[in-house]
N, C-alpha and C positions, 0 to 999 in steps of 0.2 A: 198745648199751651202749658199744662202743666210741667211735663216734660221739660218744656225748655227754660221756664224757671227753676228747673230744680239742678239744670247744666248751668245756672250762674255763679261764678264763683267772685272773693271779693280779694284783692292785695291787701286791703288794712284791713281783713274782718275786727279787729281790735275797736273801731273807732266806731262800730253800731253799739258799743255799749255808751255810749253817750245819748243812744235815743231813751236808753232805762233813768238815765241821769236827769235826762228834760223833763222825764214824764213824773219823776218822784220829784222833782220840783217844782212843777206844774202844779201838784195837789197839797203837797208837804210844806213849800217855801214862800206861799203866797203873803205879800205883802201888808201891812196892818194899817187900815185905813179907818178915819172917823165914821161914825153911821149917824145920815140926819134922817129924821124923822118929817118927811112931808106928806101931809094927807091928799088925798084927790088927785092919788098919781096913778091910781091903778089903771084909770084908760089906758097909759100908755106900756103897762108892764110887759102884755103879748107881744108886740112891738118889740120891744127894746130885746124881750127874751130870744125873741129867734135872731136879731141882729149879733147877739152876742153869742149866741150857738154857732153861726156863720163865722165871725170874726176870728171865733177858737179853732173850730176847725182849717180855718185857714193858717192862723198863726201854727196850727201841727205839722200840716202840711210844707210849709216854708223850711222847718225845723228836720223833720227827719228828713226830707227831698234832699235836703241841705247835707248831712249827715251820712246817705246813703251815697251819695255823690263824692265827698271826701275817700267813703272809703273803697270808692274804685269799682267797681262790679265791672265784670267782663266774662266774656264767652269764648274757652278755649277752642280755638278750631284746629289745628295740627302741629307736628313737628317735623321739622327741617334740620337737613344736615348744612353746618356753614363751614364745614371743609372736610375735602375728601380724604380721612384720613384713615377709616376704615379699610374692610379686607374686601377684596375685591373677588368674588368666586364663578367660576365656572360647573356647573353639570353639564357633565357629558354622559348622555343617556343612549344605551344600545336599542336598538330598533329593529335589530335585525330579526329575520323569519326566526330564527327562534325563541324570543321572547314571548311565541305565542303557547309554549306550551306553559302545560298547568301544573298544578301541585305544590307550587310554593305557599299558597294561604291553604294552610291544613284544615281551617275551620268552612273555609268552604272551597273546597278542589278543583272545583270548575272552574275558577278565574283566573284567566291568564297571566303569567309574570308580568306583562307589561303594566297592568291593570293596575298591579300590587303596586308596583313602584311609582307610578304615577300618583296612587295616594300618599304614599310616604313621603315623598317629594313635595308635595303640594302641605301636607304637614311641613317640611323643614322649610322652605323658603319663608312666609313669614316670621321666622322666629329669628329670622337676621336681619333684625329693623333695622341697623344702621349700616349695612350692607349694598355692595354693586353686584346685582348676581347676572349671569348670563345663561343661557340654554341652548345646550348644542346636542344636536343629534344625528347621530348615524346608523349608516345601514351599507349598502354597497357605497355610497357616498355619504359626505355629510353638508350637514346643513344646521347652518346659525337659528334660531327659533325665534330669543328674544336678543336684542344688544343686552351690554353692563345697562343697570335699568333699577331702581329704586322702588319701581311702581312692582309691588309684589301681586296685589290683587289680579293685577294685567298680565301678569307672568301666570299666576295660577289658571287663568281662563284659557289661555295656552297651552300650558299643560293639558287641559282638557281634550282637546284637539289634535295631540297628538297619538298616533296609531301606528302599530306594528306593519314594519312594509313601508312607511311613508317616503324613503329613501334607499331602498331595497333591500333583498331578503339578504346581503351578505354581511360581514365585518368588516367594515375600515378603522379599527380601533384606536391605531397610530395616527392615522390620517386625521380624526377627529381632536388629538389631541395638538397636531399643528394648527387644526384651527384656533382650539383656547387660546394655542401660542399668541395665534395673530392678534386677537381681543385683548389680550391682555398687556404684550408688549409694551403699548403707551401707555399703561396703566400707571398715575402717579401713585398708588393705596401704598401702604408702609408691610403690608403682606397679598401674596399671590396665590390663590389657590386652583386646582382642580378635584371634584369628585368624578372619578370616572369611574362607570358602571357596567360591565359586563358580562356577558354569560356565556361568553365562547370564544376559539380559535379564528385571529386575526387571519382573514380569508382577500383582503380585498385592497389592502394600504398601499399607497404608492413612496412612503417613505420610510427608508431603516430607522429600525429601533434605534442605530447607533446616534441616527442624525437629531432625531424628537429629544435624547434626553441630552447633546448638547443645548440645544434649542432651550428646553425649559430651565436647565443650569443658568445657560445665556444671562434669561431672562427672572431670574429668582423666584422661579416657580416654583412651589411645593404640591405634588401631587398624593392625594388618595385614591385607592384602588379600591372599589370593592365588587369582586368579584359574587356570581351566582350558580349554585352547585358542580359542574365540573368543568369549571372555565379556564383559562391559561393562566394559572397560579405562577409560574415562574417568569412570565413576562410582565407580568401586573406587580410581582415583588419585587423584581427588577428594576420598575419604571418609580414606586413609590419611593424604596430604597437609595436609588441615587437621586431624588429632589429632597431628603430629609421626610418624605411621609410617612404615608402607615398604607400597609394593607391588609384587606378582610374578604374574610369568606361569609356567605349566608346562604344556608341553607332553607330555609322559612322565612315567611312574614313577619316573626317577630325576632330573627334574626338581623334583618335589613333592616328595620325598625329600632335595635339596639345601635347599630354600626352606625346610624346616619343621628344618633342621640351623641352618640361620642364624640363623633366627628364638630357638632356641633358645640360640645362641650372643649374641644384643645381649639377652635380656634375662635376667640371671642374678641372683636371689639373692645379698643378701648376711649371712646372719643365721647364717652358720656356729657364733656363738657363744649363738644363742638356745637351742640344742639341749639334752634332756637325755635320757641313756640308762638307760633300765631296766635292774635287772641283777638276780640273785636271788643273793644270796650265800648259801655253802654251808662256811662255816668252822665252824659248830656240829657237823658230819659228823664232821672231823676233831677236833675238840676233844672231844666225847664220848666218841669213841674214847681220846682221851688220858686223860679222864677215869677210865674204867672200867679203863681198864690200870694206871691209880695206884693206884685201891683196891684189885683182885685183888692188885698188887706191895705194896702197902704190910701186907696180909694175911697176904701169905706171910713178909714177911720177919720180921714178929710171932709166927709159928710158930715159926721157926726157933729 
């Protein structure tokens, strides 16, 4: 409960200083009235004193209900893209039998490249809030993982689940990247990307190199390469080179971890102002309350 008071936030915080205003004039601007003197009132003073303790406390309650209500309180719940203007990205992730072997995290040897990179990955996807990412991976074949897809969290559980071998122990490197092609083609985003990630000798593609890097020209793709320890450096600088990208070697964990910081740094969104944030406003709570305190007050004082 506290919690969730303490996630309310207000659009005119300015106008709660009018509750400071009510209350110093509540005590400070009180009105100047004649004093009669009548004896043999006192029967009724208890009376009259809690009547008048009531009526106060109501009359606060009407006033700040009133006041907190003006100034809007609501409860952020998310943000939405209202046009797809951002960059639209693909990982193309290698899978194949050799990602199983080890040495790339120095600090602990036994964990397999795939392992590595599956962290690092799961690091970079949320840090593309305003991003379409997709997940492709290969191995003797490949295979789409997630569509373009917004929901990062969904993507990261995903990535969990994925395992060396999932699509066989060879390389369709190329192959994998007609697939991005195909994801991405209808892509309306105002940029096209590919990270493609490998660790070896294209063994299994059924399409030329000549034909993919039409393909992704075609379609104004820009790819990054990043290759891991003694991969096809000249096919991967070749494929980056003619889309306008970049390509990288990593040798280590916090090599791959540098490479996919950078990458994340040249290609940035810019649609900050496409956003719109849900919110749940909660001024009817206090207004009601305001409400109900007018009538009980306006009751009593008709009594009187």
């Amino acid at each position: 409960m506290f919690d969730y008071l303490l996630s309310i936030k207000f659009e005119y915080p300015y106008l709660l200083l009018l509750i400071l205003l009510f209350v110093f004039c509540s005590i400070f601007c009180k009105a100047k009235i004649p004093t009669y003197i009548i004896p043999h009132l006192n029967i009724f003073s208890q009376s009259k004193r809690k009547s008048v303790i009531l009526t106060s406390i109501l009359k606060y309650l009407v006033i700040i209900g009133s006041i907190i209500a003006l100034a809007s309180p609501y409860k952020q719940l998310n943000t939405q893209l209202i046009k797809n203007d951002g960059i639209d990205i693909v990982l193309s992730l290698d899978t194949s039998g050799s990602m199983k072997e080890r040495g790339l995290n120095r600090a602990n040897e036994n964990e397999q490249r795939f392992d590595v990179v599956k962290e690092i990955v799961k690091d970079f996807i949320p840090k593309r809030v305003n991003d379409n990412i997709a997940i492709v991976v290969f191995g003797t074949s490949v295979m789409m993982a997630t569509p373009l897809s917004f929901d990062k969290e969904a993507q990261k559980e995903i990535v969990d689940y994925l395992e060396v071998g999932i699509v066989g122990d060879k390389t369709a490197m190329l192959d994998s990247l007609a697939s991005s092609v195909n994801i991405l083609k209808e892509s309306k985003a105002k940029s096209k990307i590919v990270i493609l990630l490998s660790d070896g000798e294209d063994n299994a593609s059924n399409i030329p190199l000549e034909i993919i890097i039409k393909l992704l020209k075609k379609y104004s793709i820009k790819v990054y390469t990043v290759g891991i320890g003694n991969s096809n450096k000249i096919m991967l600088n070749k494929i980056s080179n003619e889309t306008n990208g970049k390509s990288y070697i990593a040798y280590s964990k916090d090599d791959l971890s540098e490479i996919y910081k950078r990458i994340d740094l040249l290609e940035k969104s810019k649609i900050e102002n496409n956003k719109i944030t849900l919110k749940e406003y909660l001024f009817f709570y206090p207004l009601f309350l305001a409400i109900i305190a007018l009538i009980i007050y306006i009751y009593l004082k008709n009594k009187e």
